[in-house]
N, C-alpha and C positions, 0 to 999 in steps of 0.2 A: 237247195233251200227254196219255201215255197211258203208264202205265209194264205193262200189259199181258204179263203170260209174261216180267216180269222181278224181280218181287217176291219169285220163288220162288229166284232165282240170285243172289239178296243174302248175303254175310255180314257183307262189309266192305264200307266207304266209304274212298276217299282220296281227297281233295280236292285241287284246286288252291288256292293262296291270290288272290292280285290279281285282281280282277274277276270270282271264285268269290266267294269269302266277304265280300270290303270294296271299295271303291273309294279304292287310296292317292293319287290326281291329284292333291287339294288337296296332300297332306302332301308330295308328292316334289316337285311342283312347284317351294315354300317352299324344302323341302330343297336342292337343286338349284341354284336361284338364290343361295342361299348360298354353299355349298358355291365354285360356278363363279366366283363373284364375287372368289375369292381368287386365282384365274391371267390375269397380263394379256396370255397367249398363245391363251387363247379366241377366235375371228374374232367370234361371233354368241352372243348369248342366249340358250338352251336355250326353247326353247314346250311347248306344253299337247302341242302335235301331234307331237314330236320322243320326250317322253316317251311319250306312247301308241303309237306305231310302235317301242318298245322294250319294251312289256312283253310278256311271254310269254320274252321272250329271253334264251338262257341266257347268266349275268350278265357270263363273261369275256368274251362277242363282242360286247358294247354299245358299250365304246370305240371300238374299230373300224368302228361304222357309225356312232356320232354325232361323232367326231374322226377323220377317215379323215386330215384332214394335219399330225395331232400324228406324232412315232417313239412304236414300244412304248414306252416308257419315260415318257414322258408322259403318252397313254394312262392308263398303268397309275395314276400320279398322280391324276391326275383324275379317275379312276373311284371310287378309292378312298377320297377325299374326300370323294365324294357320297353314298359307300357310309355311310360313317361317319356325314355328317350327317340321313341317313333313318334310322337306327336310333335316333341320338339324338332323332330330333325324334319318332318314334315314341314313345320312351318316357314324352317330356313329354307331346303332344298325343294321340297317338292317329291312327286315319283315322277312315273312313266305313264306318260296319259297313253293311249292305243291312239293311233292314226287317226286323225278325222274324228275325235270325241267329239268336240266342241261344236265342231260344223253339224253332225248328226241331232246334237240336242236342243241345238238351235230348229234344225228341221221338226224333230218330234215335235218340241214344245209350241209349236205352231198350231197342232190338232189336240194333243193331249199333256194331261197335267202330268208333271214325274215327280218321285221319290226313291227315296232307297232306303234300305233293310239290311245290316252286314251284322255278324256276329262279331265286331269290331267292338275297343276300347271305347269307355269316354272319352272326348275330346277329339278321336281321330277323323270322323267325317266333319266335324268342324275346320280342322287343321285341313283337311283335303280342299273345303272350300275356298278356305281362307286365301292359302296358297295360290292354286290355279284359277282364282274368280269366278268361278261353277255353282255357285250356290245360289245366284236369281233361277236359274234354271229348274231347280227342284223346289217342291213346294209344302214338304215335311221328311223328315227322315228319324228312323229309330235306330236302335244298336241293343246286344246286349250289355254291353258296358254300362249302359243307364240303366236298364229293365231287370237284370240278371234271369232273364227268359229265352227260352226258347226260340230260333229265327220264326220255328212257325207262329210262334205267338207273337211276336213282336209284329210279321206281319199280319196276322189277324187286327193287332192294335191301329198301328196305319190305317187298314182301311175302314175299320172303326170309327177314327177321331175325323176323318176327311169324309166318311159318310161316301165310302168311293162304289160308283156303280159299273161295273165290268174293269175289273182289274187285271192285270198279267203280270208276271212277276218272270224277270230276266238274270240268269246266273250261269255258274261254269262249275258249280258239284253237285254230285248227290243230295247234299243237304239243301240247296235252293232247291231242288227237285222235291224233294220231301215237302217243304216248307211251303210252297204249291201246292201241293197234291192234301198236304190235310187244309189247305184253304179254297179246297174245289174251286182253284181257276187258274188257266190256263199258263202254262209254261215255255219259256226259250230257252233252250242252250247254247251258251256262249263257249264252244268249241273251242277257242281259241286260247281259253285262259286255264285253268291249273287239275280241274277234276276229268271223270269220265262218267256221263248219262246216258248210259245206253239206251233205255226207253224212252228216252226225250221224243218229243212227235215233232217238234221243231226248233231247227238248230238252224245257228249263224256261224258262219268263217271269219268275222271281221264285223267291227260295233258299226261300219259303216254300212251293212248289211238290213241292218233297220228303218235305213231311209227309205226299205220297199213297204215299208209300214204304212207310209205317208199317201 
């Protein structure tokens, strides 16, 4: 890892949240299983591996590839049941922060302003904050859940409304990479969390990895 001739091209950070900042598997899991537990038109169980082959993904096309033989309308039920019960269940328990979040963002937020950008529910980056007290730290955040847009557009919108001049935007899939790449500015991969970026120019092993940012 080498952040090399790019220290200088920092102003802002925007984050991805799942598999950037926390690891929500335990908690969506739980969620999930609950949630699904109240339709007896479900064929199959919801897995660890059904959840993970859906994050990244923006939040209305979920139904669609984990219930492809529910109608919309269904779908739409089911999703949003699940939705509801990960934000709740956020609120009580919490997820899995990664090692040294907290310490790191205190460090960034020293030089540079932060936000985040996830293809997440409404309500869930709020419930993130709420929970783990992490929300003085960032200083806008979008979702598709509000927008019903595109990660790339959402962050074009960020750094639109903040007027942000040298951005970089930090994630663990192909789609933060995408979502970078149509906003020509610069990219990290966060290796460590659920996707694979092969063409990434720069990758991290651990969120504490960022502190050579500083």
């Amino acid at each position: 890892m080498t952040f090399i001739g790019l220290k200088d091209s920092i102003e802002n950070i925007i984050f991805d949240l799942d598999g950037t900042l926390w690891d929500p598997m335990p908690m969506s899991i739980k969620a999930w299983h609950t949630a699904l537990n109240g339709f007896d038109f479900i064929k199959n169980p919801i897995s660890k591996e059904d959840i993970q082959g859906i994050l990244g993904m923006q939040h209305d096309l979920v139904g669609k590839k984990l219930f492809p033989y529910l109608n919309e309308g269904q779908q739409a039920e089911v999703m949003n049941s699940c939705y509801v019960q990960e934000v709740n269940d956020i609120k009580e328990s919490g997820g899995v922060l990664y090692n040294g979040l907290e310490a790191t963002l205190k460090i960034l937020g020293e030089k540079y302003n932060l936000f985040i950008v996830s293809n997440c529910q409404a309500g869930y980056i709020e419930a993130f904050y709420e929970y783990h007290g992490l929300g003085a730290y960032f200083k806008d955040f979008e979702c598709s859940g509000n927008t019903g847009m595109s990660k790339t557009e959402n962050v074009k919108m960020v750094i639109e409304r903040n007027t942000l001049a040298k951005p970089i935007y930090i994630g663990d899939t192909l789609g933060d990479y995408t979502a970078a790449e149509g906003n020509r500015i610069p990219f990290i991969y966060a290796k460590y969390g659920f996707g694979e970026v092969p063409k990434a120019e720069y990758t991290i092993n651990t969120i504490e990895d960022l502190k050579d940012l500083f």
